[in-house]
N, C-alpha and C positions, 0 to 999 in steps of 0.2 A: 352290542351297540354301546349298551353304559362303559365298557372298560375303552374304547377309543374315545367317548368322549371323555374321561379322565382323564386322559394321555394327551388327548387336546388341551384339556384346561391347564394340564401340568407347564406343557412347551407354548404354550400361551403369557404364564406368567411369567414365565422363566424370558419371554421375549421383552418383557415390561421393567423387569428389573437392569439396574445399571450394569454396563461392563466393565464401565471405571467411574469415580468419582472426580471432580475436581471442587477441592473446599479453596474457597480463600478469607484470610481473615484481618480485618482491619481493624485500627484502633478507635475505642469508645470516640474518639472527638471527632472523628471524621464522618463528615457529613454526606451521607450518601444511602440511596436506599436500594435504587436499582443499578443491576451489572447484566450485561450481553455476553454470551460465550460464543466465541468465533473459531470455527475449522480456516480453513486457506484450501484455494484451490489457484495455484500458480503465483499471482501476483492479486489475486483478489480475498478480500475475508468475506467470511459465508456466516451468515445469522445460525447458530442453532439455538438457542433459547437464551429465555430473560428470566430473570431468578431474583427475588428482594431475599434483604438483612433479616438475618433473623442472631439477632444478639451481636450485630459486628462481623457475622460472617454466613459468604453465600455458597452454595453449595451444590454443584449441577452434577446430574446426572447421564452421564454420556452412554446410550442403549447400544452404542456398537464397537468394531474394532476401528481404530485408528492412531496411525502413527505418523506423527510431523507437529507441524507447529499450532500453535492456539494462541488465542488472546481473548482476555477480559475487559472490556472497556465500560467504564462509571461515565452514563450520560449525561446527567447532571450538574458534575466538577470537571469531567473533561479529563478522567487517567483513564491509563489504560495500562497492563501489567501482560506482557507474552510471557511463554513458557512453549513448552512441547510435552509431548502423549508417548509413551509406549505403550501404549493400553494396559495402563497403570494408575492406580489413583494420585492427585498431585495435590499436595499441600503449600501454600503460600501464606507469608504473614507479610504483612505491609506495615514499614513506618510512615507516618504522612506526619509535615507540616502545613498547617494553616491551608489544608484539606488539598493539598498536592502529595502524590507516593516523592519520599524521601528515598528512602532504600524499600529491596524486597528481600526477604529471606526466604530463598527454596527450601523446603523441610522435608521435602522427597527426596528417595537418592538417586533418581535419575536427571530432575532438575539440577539438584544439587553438582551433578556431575559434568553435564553437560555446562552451566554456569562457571565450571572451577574452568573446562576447557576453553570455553569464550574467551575467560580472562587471561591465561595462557598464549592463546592464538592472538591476541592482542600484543601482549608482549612480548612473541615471538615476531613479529612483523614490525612492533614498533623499536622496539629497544634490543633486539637481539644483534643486528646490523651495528648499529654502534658499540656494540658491548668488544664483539669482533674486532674492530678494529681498535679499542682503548686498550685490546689484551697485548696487541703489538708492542707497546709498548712498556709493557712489567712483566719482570720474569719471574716463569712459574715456581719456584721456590720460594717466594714472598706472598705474605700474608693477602695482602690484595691479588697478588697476581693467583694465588689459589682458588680466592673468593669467586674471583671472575671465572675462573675455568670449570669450578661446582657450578656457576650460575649460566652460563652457557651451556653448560653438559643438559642440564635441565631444562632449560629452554629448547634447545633441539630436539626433547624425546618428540616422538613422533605418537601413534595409535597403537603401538606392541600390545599396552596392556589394556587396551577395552576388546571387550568379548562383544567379537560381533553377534553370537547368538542369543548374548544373554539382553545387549544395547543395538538392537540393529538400527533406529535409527538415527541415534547417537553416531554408529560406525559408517552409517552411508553419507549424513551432512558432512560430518567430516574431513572424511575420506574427498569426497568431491571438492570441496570447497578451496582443499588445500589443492587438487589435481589441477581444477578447473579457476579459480579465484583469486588464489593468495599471491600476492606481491613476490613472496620468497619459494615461488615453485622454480625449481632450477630447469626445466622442460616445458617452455609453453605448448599448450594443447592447442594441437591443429584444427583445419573445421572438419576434417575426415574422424579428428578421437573424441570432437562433441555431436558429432551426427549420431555417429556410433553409441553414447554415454545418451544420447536423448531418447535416441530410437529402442534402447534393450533396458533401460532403467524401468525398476515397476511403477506401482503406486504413489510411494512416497517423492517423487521428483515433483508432482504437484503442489503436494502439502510442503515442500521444504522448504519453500521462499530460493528455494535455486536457479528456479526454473528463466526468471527474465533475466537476472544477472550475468548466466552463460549463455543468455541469446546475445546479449550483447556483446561479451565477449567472443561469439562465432563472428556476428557480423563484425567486429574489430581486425579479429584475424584473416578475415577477407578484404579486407580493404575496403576503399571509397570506391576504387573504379567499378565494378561491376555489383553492388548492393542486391540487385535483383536478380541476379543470375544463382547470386548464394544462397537465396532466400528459396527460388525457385527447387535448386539443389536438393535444399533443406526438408520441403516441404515434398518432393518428388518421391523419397525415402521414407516419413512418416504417413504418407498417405491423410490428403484432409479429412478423409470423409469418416476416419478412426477420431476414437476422442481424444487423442495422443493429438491428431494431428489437431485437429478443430483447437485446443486449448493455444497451439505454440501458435495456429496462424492468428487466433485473438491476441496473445500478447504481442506478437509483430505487428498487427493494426495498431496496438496502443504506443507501442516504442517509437514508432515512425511518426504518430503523434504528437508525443513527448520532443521531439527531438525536429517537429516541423517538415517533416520529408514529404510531404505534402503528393505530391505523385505516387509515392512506393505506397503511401497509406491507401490513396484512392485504387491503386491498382489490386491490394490483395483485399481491401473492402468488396470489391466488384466481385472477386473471386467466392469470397466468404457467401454475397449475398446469394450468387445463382448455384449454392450449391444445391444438388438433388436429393441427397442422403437427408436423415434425420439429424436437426440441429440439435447440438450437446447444451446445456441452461448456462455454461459457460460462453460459449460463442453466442450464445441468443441475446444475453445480456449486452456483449458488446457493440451489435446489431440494432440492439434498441435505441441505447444510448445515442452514438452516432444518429438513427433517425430521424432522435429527439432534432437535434442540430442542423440538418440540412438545411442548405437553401432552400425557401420558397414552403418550409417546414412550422407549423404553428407553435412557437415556442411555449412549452408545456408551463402553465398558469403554475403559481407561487405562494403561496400563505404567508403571507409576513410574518414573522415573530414578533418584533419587536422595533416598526420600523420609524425613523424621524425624518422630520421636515415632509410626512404626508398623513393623512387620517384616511390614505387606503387600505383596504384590508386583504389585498392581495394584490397581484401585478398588473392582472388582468383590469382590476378597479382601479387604477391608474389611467386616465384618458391622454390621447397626446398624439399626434398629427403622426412621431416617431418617437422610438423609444431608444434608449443607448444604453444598454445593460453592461456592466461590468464586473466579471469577478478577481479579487484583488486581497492581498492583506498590507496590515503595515510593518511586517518582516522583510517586506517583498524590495528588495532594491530599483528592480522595472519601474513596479508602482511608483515608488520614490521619486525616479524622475520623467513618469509617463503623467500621472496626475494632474501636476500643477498646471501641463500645460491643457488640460480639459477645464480645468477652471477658469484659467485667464479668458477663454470661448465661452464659458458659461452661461452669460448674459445675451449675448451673440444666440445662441440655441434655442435659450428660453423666448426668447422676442420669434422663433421659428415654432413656436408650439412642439418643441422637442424637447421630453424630458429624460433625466438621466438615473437610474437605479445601480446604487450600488450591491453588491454581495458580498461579506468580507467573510476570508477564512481565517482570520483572527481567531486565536484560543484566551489571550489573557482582556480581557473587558477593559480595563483603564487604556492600554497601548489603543485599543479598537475606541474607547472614546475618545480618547484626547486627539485622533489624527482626525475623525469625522466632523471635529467640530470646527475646522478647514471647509469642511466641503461640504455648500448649499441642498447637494440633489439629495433624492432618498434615500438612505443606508439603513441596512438591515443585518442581520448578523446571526449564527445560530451559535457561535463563538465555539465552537467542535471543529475550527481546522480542518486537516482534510478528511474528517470523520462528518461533516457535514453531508446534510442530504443531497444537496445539488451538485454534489462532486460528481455523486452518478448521473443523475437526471437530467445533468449538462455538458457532460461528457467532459469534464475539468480537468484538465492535467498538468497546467503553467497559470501562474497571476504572470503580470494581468492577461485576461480573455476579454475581447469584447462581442458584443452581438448587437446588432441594429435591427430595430422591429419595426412593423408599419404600422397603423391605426387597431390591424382587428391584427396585431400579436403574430404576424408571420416574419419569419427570419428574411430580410432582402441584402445584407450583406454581413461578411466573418470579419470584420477588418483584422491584420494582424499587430500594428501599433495604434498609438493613437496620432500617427499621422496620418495612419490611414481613415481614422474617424473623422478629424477634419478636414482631410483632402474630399472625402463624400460627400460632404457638407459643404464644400467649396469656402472653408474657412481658414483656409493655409496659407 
C-alpha cells in the first residue's frame, strides 16, 4: 500500500506542474497589474487564468497539451498581445507607449517564426501581385530587374521548409489558410474540399481562429440561392450531436447573426435548442446568450460602471414606463448617422416616461467622452471594446443593437434601426 501511494503522490505532482510556460514581459512604465490568458475555441476566447506583475512580467502556467492560438489581454489599459502554443514555453517582450503595446518582440522560436511567416504572407498577397507585373517591364539582366526577380522568387516560397513534425501547428494554419483563404490560391476550394477539410481535420481547427472564416467561405461558394440547403449539407456529414458538429452549427447561429439572416439563424437556433444529445459548453454558451435576448425574455440586470446623467446603480434601478437600450460605439459609422436622429425625439420620449440607456464599446475614453456629451440619456461604458462583458450577456455582434424594455425589464421588441425605434413609438 505505501509504495502505490508514492506512485500516486509522484503522478499527482507531476499533474500540478506546467506543461508549458507563457512569460510575458513589459516595461517598467507600463501601468498594469493584471493579464487573462485565453485558449480559443472556434471563434470564441476561453478564460484560463488571471496571473498579476510580478517585477513587469506575468507568467502562466499552462498544466496541459495545447496547440493553436492564445491571447493575453491587460484589463485595465485595455491591450491585449495573441500569439500561439506548441506546447512550448512562449516568451514575449512588449514596447508600450503612454501605456498602449507599441510593438511585440516574440523571443520564442516558434513565435518568432510563425510572426516572420505572417509577415511574409502579408507581402505575399499584398505586394507580390504588383511586383509581378512591374517585372514586365525591366529586363532581367538589369540591376532592378534582378532585384525584383530575388524578391519574387522569395516571396513565392511556399512551406518546403517548415517541419511539419517538428511545427505542426505552425504547418496546419498555414497550410489551410493559403488552401482555404488566401486571395492568391490559384484553385478555389469547393464546398465538397471544405466539408471534407472540416469533417477529417483534428483538434487544432478549433483553436486556429480558421474555423468561421472557411464557414464563410463554404457558404460563399455556395451561393445565395440555396444558403440552407448548404448548411443542411454541411451539417448532415459532421453530425450535430458530435462536438465537431455542435461547435460549427454555434458558429453558423452566430454568422447568420452577424450578417442579419434572421430566418436561417432562427431555423438552426430551433435545431440547436431540441437537440437530445448532451450540449458541448460551446453551443451552451451560445444558447444562453441568445436566451438572454428573446422576446418576451427579462433582460438580464447591469451594474453600471461608471454611468452619467443618472445616480442609478444598475439598470434595473432605472425606473421608466419603457426602456430604450442601445449598444453603440463612436468608431461606428451606423451610430454616426443613426443617433442623432434618437436625439432630435429625445424630448418627445422623455415627456412618454421613456428612458434611454446607452452602452458604448468605446476603447479610447476621450473619443467615448467627447461624443456623449451630445447625448442627454444614460451612457455607460466599460471602455474594453468588444472585450466587454455584455458582448456576451447580450448577445452583441453589430453597433448599433437596440432593445426596448417594459416597466419590470422584459424585452417587447428587437428593433433593427432606429427607425424602427421610432416607428414603435409612433414618432416617425
Amino acid at each position: 500500500m505505501k509504495k502505490i501511494y508514492i506512485l500516486s503522490a509522484v503522478l499527482s505532482a507531476l499533474t500540478l506542474q506546467a506543461q508549458f510556460t507563457v512569460s510575458i514581459q513589459g516595461p517598467a512604465d507600463f501601468k498594469e497589474q493584471d493579464a487573462i490568458l485565453y485558449t480559443l475555441n472556434g471563434s470564441k476566447d476561453i478564460i484560463v487564468t488571471k496571473e498579476q506583475s510580478k517585477n513587469n512580467v506575468w507568467t502562466f502556467k499552462y498544466p496541459k497539451n495545447y496547440a493553436g492560438m492564445m491571447k493575453v489581454y491587460f484589463p485595465n489599459t485595455n491591450n491585449s498581445v495573441s500569439f500561439i502554443s506548441e506546447n512550448k514555453n512562449v516568451n514575449i517582450k512588449l514596447d508600450v507607449q503612454n501605456n498602449k503595446i507599441k510593438d511585440v518582440a516574440y523571443q520564442d522560436e516558434v513565435n518568432n517564426l510563425m510572426n516572420s511567416l505572417q509577415e511574409g504572407s502579408q507581402k505575399k498577397e499584398l505586394i507580390l501581385p504588383a511586383l509581378t507585373q512591374i517585372k514586365e517591364y525591366y529586363k532581367d539582366n538589369t540591376e532592378f530587374g534582378k532585384a525584383l526577380k530575388t524578391e519574387i522568387g522569395r516571396l513565392s516560397t511556399g512551406l518546403e521548409d517548415i517541419d511539419q513534425t517538428k511545427h505542426p501547428f505552425i504547418y496546419y494554419y498555414n497550410t489551410n489558410y493559403n488552401k482555404f483563404l488566401s486571395n492568391n490560391s490559384t484553385n478555389k476550394a469547393s464546398q465538397d474540399d471544405i466539408i471534407n477539410f472540416l469533417d477529417k481535420s483534428g483538434d487544432m481547427l478549433e483553436t486556429s481562429s480558421l474555423l468561421r472564416p472557411v464557414l464563410v467561405a463554404y457558404l460563399n461558394a455556395g451561393g445565395n440561392a440555396n444558403v440552407g440547403g448548404s448548411v443542411d449539407k454541411l451539417l448532415d456529414r459532421l453530425k450535430v450531436e458530435t462536438p465537431r458538429g455542435q461547435t460549427v452549427l454555434s458558429e453558423l447561429i452566430d454568422i447568420f447573426d452577424v450578417y442579419e439572416m434572421g430566418e436561417l439563424k432562427d431555423k438552426y437556433l430551433s435545431l440547436a435548442k431540441n437537440l437530445k444529445c448532451t450540449i458541448t459548453d460551446r453551443l451552451a454558451s451560445t444558447l444562453k446568450a441568445n436566451a438572454n435576448v428573446e422576446l418576451g425574455a427579462a433582460f438580464p440586470n447591469y451594474k453600471f460602471q461608471s454611468a452619467v446623467n443618472s445616480t442609478a446603480k444598475s439598470l434595473y434601478d432605472v425606473k421608466a414606463d419603457k426602456k430604450i437600450i442601445i449598444f453603440w460605439s463612436s468608431t461606428c459609422s451606423h451610430c454616426e448617422s443613426e443617433l442623432p436622429q434618437l436625439l432630435t425625439k429625445y424630448n418627445d420620449l422623455k415627456t412618454k416616461n421613456i428612458q434611454i440607456i446607452g452602452f458604448s464599446l468605446d476603447t479610447d475614453k476621450d473619443s467615448y467622452t467627447k461624443k456623449i456629451a451630445a447625448f442627454p440619456w444614460i451612457n455607460d461604458s466599460e471602455l474594453k471594446g468588444w472585450n466587454s462583458s455584455y458582448t456576451d450577456t447580450y448577445n452583441i455582434h453589430a453597433t448599433p443593437s437596440y432593445f426596448i424594455l417594459d416597466a419590470n425589464n422584459k424585452i417587447i421588441s428587437k428593433p433593427d434601426h432606429v427607425g424602427d425605434v421610432l416607428e414603435y413609438f409612433k414618432l416617425k
